[in-house]
PyMOL commands that place a pseudoatom at each C-alpha (Angstrom):
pseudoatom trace, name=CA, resn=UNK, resi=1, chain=A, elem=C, hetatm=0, pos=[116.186, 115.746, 104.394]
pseudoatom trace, name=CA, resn=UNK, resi=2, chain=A, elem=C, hetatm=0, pos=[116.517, 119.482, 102.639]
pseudoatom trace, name=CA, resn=UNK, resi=3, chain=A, elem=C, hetatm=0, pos=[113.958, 119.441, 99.598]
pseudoatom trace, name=CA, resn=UNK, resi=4, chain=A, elem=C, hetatm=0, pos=[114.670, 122.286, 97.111]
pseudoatom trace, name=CA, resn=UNK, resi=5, chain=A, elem=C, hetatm=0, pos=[111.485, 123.985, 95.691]
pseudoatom trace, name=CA, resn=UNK, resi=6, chain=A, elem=C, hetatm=0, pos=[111.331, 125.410, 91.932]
pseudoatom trace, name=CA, resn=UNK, resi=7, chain=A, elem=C, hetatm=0, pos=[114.630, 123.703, 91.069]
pseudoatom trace, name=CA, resn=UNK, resi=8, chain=A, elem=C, hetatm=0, pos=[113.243, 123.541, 86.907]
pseudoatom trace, name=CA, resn=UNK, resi=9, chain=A, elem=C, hetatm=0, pos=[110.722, 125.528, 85.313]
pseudoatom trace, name=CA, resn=UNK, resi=10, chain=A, elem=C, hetatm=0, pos=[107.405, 124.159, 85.050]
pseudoatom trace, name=CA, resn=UNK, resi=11, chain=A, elem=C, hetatm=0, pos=[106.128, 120.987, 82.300]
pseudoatom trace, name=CA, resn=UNK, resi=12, chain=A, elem=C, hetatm=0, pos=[103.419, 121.073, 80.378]
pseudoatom trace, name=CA, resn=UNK, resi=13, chain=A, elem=C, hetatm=0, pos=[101.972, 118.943, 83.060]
pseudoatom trace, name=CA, resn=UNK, resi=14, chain=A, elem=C, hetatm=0, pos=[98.802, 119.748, 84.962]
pseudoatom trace, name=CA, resn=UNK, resi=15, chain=A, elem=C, hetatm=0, pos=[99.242, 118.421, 88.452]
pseudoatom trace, name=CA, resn=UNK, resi=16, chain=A, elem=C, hetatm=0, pos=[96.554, 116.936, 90.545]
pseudoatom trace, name=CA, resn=UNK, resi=17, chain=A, elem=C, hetatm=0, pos=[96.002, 116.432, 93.964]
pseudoatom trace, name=CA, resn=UNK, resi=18, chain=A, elem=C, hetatm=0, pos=[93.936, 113.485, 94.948]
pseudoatom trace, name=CA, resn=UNK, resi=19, chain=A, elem=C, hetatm=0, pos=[92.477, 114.754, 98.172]
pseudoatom trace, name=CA, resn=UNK, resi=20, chain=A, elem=C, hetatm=0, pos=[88.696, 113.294, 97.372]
pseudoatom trace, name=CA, resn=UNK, resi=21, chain=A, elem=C, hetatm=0, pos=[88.681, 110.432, 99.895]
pseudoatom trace, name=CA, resn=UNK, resi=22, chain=A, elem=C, hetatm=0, pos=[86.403, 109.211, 102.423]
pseudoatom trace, name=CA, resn=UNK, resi=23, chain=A, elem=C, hetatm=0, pos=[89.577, 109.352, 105.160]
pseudoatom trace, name=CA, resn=UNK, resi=24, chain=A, elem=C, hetatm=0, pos=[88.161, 106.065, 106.461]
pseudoatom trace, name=CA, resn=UNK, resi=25, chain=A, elem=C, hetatm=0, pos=[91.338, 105.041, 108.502]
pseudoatom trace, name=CA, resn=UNK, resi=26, chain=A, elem=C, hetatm=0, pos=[91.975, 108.561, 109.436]
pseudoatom trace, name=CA, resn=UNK, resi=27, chain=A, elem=C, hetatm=0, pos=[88.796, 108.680, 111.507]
pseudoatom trace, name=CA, resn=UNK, resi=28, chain=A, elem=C, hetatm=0, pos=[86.746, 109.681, 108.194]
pseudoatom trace, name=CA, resn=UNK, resi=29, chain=A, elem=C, hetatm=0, pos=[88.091, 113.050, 108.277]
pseudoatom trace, name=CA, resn=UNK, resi=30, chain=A, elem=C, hetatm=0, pos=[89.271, 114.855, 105.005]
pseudoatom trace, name=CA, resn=UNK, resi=31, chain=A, elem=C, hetatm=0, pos=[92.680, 114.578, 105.313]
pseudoatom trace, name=CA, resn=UNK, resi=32, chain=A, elem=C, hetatm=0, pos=[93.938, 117.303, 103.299]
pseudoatom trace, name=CA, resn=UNK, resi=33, chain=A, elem=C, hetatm=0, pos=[92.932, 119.366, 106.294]
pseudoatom trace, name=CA, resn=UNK, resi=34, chain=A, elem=C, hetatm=0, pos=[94.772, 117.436, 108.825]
pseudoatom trace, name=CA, resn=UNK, resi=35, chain=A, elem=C, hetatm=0, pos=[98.118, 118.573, 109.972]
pseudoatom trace, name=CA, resn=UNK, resi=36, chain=A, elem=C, hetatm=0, pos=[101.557, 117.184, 109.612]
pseudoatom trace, name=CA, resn=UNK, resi=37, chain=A, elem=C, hetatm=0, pos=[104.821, 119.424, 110.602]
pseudoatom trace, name=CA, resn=UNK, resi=38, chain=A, elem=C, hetatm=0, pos=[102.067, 121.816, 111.918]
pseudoatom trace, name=CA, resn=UNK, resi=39, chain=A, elem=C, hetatm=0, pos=[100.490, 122.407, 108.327]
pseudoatom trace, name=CA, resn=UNK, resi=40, chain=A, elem=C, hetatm=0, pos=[97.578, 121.161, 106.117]
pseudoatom trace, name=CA, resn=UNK, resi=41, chain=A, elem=C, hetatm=0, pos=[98.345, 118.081, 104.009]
pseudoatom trace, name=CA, resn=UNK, resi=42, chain=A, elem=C, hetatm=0, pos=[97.100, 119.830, 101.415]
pseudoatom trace, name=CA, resn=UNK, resi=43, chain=A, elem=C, hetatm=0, pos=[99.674, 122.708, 101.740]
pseudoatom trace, name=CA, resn=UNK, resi=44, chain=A, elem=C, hetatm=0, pos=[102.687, 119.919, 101.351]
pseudoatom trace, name=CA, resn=UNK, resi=45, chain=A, elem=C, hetatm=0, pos=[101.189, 118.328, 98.157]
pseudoatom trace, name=CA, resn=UNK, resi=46, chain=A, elem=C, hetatm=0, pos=[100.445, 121.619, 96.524]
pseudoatom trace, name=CA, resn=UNK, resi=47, chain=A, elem=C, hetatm=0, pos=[104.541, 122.687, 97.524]
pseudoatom trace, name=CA, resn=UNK, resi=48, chain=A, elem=C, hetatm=0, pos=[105.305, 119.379, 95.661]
pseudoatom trace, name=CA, resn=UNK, resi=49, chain=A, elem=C, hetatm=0, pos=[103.975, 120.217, 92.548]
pseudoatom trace, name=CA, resn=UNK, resi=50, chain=A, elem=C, hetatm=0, pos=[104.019, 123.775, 92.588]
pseudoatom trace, name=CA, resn=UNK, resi=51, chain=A, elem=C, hetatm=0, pos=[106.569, 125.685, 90.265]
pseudoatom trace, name=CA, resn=UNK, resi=52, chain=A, elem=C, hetatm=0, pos=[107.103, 121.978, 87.888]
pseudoatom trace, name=CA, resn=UNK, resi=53, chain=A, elem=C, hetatm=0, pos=[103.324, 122.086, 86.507]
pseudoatom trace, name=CA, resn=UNK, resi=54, chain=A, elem=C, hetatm=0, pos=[101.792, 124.297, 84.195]
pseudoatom trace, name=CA, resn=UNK, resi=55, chain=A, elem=C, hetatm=0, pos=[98.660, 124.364, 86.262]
pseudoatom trace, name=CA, resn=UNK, resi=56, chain=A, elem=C, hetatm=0, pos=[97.018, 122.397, 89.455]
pseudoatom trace, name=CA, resn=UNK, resi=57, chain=A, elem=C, hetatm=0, pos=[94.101, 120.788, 90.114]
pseudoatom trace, name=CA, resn=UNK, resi=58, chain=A, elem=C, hetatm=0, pos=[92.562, 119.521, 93.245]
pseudoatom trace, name=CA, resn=UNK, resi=59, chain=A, elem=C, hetatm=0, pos=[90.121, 116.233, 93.412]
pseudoatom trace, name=CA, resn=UNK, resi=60, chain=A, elem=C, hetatm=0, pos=[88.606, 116.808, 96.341]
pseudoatom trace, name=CA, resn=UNK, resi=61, chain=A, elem=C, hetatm=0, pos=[84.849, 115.932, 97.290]
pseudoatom trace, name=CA, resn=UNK, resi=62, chain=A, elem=C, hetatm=0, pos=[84.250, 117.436, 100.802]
pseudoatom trace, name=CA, resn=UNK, resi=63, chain=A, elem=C, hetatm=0, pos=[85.280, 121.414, 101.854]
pseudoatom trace, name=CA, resn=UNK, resi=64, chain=A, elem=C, hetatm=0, pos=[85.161, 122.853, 98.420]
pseudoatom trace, name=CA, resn=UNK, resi=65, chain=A, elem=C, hetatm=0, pos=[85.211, 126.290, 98.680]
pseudoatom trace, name=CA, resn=UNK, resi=66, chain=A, elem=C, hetatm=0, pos=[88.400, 126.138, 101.949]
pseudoatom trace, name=CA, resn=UNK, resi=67, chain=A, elem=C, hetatm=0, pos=[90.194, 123.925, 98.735]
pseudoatom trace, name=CA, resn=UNK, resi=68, chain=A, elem=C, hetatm=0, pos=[88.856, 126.517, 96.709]
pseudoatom trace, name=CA, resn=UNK, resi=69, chain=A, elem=C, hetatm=0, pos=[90.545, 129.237, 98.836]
pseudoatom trace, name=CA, resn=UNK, resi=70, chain=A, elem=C, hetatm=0, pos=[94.391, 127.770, 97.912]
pseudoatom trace, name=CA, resn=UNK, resi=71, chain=A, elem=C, hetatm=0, pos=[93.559, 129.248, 94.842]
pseudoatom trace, name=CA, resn=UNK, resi=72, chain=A, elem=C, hetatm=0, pos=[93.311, 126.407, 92.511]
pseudoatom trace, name=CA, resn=UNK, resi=73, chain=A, elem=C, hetatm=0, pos=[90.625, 124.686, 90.572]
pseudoatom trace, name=CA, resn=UNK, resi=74, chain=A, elem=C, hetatm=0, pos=[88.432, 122.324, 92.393]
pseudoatom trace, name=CA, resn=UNK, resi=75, chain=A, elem=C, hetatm=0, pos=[87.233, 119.429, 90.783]
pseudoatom trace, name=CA, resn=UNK, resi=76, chain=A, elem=C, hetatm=0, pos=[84.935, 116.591, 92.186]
pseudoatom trace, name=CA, resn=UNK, resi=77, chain=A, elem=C, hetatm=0, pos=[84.422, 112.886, 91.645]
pseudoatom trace, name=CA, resn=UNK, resi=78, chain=A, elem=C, hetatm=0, pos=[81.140, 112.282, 89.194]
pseudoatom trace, name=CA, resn=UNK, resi=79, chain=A, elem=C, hetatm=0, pos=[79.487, 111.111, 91.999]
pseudoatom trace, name=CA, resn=UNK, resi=80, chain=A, elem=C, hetatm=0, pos=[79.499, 111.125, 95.938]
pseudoatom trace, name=CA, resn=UNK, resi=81, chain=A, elem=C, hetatm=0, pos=[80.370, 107.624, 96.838]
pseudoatom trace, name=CA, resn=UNK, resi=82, chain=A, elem=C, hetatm=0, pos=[84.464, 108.099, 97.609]
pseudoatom trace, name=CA, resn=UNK, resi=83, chain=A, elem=C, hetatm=0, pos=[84.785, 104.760, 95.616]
pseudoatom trace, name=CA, resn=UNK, resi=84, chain=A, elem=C, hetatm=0, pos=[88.532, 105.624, 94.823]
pseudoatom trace, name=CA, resn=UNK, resi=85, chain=A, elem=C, hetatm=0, pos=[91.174, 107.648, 93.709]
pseudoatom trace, name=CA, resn=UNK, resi=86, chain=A, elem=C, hetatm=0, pos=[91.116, 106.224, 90.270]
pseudoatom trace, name=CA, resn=UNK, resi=87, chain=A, elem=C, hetatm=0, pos=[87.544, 108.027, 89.750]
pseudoatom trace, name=CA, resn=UNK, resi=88, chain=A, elem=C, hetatm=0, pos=[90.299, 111.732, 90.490]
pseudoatom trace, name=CA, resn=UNK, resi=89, chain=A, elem=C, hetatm=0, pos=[92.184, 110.777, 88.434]
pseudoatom trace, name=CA, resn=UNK, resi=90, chain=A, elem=C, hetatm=0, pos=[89.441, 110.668, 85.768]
pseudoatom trace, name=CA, resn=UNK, resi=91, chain=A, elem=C, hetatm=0, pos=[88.047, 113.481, 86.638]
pseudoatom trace, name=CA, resn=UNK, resi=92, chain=A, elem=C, hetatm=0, pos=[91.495, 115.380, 86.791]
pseudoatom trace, name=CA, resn=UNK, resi=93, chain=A, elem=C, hetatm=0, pos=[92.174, 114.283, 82.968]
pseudoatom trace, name=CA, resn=UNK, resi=94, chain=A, elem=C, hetatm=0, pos=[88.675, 115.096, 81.745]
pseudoatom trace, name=CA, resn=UNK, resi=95, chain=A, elem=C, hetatm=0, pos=[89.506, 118.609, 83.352]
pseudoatom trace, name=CA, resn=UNK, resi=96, chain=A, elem=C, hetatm=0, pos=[92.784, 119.285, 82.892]
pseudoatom trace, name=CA, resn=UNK, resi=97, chain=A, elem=C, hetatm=0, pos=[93.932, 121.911, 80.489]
pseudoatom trace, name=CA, resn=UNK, resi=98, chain=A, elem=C, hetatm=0, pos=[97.230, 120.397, 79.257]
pseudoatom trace, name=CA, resn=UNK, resi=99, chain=A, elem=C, hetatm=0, pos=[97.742, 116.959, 77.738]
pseudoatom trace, name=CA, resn=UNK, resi=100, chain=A, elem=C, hetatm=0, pos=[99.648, 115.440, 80.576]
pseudoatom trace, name=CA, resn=UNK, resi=101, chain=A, elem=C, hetatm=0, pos=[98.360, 114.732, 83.976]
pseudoatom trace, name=CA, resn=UNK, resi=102, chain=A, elem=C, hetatm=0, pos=[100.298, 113.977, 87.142]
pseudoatom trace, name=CA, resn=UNK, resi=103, chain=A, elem=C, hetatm=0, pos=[98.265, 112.898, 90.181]
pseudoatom trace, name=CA, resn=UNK, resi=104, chain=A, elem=C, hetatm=0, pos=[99.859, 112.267, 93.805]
pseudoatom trace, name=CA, resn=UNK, resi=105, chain=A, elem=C, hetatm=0, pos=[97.556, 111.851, 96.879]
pseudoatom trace, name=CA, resn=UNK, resi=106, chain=A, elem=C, hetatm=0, pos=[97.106, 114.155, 99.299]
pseudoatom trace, name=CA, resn=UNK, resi=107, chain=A, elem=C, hetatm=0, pos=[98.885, 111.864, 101.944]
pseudoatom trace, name=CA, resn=UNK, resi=108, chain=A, elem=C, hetatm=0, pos=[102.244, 111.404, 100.912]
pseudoatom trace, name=CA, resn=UNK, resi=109, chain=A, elem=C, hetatm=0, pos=[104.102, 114.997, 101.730]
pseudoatom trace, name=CA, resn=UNK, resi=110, chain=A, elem=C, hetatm=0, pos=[107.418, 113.021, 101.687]
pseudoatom trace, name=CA, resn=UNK, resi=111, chain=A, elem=C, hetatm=0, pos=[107.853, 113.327, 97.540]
pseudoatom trace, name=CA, resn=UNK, resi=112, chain=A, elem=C, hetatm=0, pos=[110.572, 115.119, 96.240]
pseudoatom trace, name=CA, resn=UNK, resi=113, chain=A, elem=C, hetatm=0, pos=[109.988, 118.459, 94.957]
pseudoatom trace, name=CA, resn=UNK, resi=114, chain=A, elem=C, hetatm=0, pos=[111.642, 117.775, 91.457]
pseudoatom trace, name=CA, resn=UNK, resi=115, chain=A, elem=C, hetatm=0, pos=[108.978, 114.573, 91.171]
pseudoatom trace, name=CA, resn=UNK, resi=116, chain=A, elem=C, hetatm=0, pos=[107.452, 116.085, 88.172]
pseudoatom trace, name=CA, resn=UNK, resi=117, chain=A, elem=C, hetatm=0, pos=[110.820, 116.238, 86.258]
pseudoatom trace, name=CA, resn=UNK, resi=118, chain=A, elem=C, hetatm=0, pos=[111.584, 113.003, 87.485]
pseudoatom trace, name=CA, resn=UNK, resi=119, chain=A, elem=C, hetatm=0, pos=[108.707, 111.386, 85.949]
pseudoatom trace, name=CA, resn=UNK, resi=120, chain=A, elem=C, hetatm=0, pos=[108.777, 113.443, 82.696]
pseudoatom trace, name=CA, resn=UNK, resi=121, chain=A, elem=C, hetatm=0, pos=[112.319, 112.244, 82.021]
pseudoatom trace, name=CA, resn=UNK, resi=122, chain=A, elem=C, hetatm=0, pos=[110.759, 108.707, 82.840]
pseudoatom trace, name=CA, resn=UNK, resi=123, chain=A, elem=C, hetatm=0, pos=[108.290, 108.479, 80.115]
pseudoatom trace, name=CA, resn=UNK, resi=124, chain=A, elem=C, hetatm=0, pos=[110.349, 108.135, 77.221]
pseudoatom trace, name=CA, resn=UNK, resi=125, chain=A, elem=C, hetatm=0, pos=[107.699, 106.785, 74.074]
pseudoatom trace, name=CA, resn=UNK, resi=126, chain=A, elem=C, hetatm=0, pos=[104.927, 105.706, 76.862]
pseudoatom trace, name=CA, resn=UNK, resi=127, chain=A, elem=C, hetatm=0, pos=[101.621, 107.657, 77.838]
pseudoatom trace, name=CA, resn=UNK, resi=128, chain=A, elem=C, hetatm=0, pos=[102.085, 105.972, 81.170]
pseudoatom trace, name=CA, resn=UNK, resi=129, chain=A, elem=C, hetatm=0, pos=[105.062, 106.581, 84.085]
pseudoatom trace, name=CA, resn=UNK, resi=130, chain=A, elem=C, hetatm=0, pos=[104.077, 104.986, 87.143]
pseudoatom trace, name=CA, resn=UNK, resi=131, chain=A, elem=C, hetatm=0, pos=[105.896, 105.323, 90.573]
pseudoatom trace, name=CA, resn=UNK, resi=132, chain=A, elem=C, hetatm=0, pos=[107.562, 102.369, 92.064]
pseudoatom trace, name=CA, resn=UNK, resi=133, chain=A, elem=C, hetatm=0, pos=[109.391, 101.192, 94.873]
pseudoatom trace, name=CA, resn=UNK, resi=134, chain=A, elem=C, hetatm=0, pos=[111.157, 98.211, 95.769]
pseudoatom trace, name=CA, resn=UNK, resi=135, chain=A, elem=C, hetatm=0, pos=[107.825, 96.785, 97.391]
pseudoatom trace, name=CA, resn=UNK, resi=136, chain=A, elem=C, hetatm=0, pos=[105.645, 97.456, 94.535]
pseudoatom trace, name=CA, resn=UNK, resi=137, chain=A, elem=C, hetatm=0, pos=[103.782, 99.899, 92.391]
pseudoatom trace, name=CA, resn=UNK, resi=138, chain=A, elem=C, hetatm=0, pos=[102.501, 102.838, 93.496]
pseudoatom trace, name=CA, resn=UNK, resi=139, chain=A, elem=C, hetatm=0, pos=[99.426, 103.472, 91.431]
pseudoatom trace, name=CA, resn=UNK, resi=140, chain=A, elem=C, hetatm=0, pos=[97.761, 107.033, 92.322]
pseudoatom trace, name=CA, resn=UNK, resi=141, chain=A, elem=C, hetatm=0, pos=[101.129, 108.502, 91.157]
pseudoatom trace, name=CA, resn=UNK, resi=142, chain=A, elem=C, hetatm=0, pos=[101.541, 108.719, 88.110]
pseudoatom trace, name=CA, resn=UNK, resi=143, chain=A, elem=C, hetatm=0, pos=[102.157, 111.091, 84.784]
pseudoatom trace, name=CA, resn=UNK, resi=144, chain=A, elem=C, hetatm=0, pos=[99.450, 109.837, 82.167]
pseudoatom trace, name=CA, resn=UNK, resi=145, chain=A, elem=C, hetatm=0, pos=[98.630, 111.346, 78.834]
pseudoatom trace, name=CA, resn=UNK, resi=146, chain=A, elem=C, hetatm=0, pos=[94.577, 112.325, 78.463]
pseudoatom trace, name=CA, resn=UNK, resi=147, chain=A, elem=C, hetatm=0, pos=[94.709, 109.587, 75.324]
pseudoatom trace, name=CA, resn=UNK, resi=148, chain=A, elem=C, hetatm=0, pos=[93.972, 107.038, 78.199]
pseudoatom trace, name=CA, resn=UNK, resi=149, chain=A, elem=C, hetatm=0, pos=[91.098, 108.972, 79.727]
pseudoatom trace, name=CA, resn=UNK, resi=150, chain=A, elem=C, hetatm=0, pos=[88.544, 106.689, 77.456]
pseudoatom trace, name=CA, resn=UNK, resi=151, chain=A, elem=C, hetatm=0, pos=[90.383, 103.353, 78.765]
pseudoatom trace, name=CA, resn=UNK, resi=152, chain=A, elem=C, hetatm=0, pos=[90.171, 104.606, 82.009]
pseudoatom trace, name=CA, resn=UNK, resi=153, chain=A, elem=C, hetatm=0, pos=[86.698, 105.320, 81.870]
pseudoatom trace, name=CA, resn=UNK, resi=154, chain=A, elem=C, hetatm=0, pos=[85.697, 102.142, 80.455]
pseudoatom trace, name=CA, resn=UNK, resi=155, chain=A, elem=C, hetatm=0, pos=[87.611, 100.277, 83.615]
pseudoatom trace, name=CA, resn=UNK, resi=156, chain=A, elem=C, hetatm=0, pos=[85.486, 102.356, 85.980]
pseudoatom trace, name=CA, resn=UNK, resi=157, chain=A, elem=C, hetatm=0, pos=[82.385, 101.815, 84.138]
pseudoatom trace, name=CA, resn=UNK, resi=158, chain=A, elem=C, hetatm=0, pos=[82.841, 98.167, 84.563]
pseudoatom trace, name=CA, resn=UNK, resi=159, chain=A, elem=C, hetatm=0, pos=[83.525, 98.542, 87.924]
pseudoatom trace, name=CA, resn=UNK, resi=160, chain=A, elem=C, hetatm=0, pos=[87.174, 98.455, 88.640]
pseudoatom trace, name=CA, resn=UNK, resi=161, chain=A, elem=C, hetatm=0, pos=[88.232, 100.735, 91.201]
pseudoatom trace, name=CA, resn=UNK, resi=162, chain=A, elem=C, hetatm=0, pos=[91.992, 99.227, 92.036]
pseudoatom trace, name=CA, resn=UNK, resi=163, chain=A, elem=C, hetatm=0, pos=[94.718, 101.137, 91.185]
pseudoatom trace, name=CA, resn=UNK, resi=164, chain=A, elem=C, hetatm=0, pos=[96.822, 99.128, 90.300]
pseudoatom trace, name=CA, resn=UNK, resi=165, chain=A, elem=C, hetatm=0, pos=[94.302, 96.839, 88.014]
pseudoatom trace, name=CA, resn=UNK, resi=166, chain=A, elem=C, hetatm=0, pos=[93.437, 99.678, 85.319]
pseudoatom trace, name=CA, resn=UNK, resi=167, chain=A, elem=C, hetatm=0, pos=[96.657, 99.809, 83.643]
pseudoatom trace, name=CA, resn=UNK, resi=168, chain=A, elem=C, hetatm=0, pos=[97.598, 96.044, 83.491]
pseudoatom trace, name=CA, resn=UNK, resi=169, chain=A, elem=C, hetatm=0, pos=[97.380, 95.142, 80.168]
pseudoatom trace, name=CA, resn=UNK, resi=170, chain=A, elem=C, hetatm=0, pos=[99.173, 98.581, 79.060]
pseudoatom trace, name=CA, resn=UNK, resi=171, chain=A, elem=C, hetatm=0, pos=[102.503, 99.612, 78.077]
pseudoatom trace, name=CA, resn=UNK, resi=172, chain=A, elem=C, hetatm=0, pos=[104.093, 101.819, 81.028]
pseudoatom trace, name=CA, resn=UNK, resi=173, chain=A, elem=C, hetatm=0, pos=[107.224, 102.920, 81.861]
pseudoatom trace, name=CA, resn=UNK, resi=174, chain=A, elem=C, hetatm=0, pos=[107.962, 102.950, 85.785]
pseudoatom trace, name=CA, resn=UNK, resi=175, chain=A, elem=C, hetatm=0, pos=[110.239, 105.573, 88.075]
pseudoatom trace, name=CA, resn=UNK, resi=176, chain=A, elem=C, hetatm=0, pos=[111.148, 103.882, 90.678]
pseudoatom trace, name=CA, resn=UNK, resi=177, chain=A, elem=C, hetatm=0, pos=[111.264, 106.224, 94.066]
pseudoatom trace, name=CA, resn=UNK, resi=178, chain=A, elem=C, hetatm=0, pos=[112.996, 105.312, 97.848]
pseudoatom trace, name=CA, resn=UNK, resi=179, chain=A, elem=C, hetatm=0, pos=[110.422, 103.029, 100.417]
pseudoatom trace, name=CA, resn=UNK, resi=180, chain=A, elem=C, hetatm=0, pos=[111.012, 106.262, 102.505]
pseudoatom trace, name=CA, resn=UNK, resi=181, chain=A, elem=C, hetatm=0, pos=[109.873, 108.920, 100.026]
pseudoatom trace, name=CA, resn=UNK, resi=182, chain=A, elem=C, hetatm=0, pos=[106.587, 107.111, 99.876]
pseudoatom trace, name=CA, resn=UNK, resi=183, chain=A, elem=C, hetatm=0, pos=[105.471, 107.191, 102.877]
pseudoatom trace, name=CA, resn=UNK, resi=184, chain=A, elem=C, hetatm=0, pos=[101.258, 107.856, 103.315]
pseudoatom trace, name=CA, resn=UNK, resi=185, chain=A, elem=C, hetatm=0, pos=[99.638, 109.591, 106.237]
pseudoatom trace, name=CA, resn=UNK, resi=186, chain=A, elem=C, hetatm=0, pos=[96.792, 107.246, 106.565]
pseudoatom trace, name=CA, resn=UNK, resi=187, chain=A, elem=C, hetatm=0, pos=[96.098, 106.299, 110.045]
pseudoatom trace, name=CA, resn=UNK, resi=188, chain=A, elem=C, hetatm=0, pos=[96.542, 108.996, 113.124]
pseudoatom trace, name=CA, resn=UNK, resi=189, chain=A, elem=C, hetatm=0, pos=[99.892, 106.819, 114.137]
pseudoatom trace, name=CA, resn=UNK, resi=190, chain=A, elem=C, hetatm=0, pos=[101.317, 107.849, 110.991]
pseudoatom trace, name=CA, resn=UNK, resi=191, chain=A, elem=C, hetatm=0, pos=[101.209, 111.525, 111.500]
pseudoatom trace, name=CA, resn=UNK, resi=192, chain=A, elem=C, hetatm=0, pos=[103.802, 110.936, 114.112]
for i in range(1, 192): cmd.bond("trace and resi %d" % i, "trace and resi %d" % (i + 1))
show_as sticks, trace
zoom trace
């Protein structure tokens, strides 16, 4: 499949990479660092978003200054216990210069370049787009306004941590993306 990079000019988006996991099934590795088509993870996820955003951020909780070296802020979970991407995803709105926030993990370097647009044009009235595919939601990728940051907070602080559970009982509009696309590099199998 031929991916085009900087097809639109960038949103007022701030994308953020969710690369702050434990890498449990991966051996406990970071696996931003581990290759795939002979490159960093990291280095696909970045190309994703890169040219659509207005800026990027990286959740990331282990090698700080190599993610620091892309050339991007760093940001880091408010504490060390990898208990999710959802506790990124805060940190990436809390941090994040512009009002929208679109997170995709580290692991998935089959999204289309032009996901950004995608999911802008998705939104319509909602502070919520969420990725779908015909097996489900997809709940780390998202475009979410920083109005929900407080909600989101609250869910952690009462100890959610499941994706999918924090935005239940809001309004969201959904983009719904190929099986294929969505692919996650989670195991060492699934690098080949």
């Amino acid at each position: 499949m031929r991916q085009q990079q900087n097809i639109s000019p960038s949103l007022p988006v701030s994308g953020l990479i969710l690369a702050g996991g434990a890498g449990r099934r991966m051996g406990g590795v970071d696996k931003g660092w581990v290759h795939w088509q002979e490159r960093p993870l990291i280095l696909h996820a970045i190309q994703i978003l890169q040219g659509n955003s207005a800026e990027m951020l990286i959740s990331a909780n282990r090698h700080l200054d190599q993610y620091r070296a892309l050339g991007h802020r760093v940001i880091t979970d408010t504490n060390s216990h990898f208990e999710g991407p959802l506790m990124g995803l805060s940190a990436g709105l809390a941090a994040a210069r512009e009002d929208w926030v679109a997170s995709i993990p580290v692991d998935s370097p089959l999204l289309p370049h032009d996901l950004l647009h995608q999911m802008w044009q998705a939104k319509m009235d909602k502070d919520l787009v969420v990725v779908r595919s015909d097996t489900g939601l997809h709940a780390v990728i998202v475009l979410c306004h920083r109005r929900l940051l407080p909600h989101l907070q609250t869910y952690l602080e009462q100890g959610g941590r499941k994706a999918q559970d924090w935005f239940r009982d809001l309004e969201y509009a959904t983009l719904h993306l190929d099986e294929a696309l969505l692919c996650n590099c989670n195991t060492p199998e699934d690098l080949t």
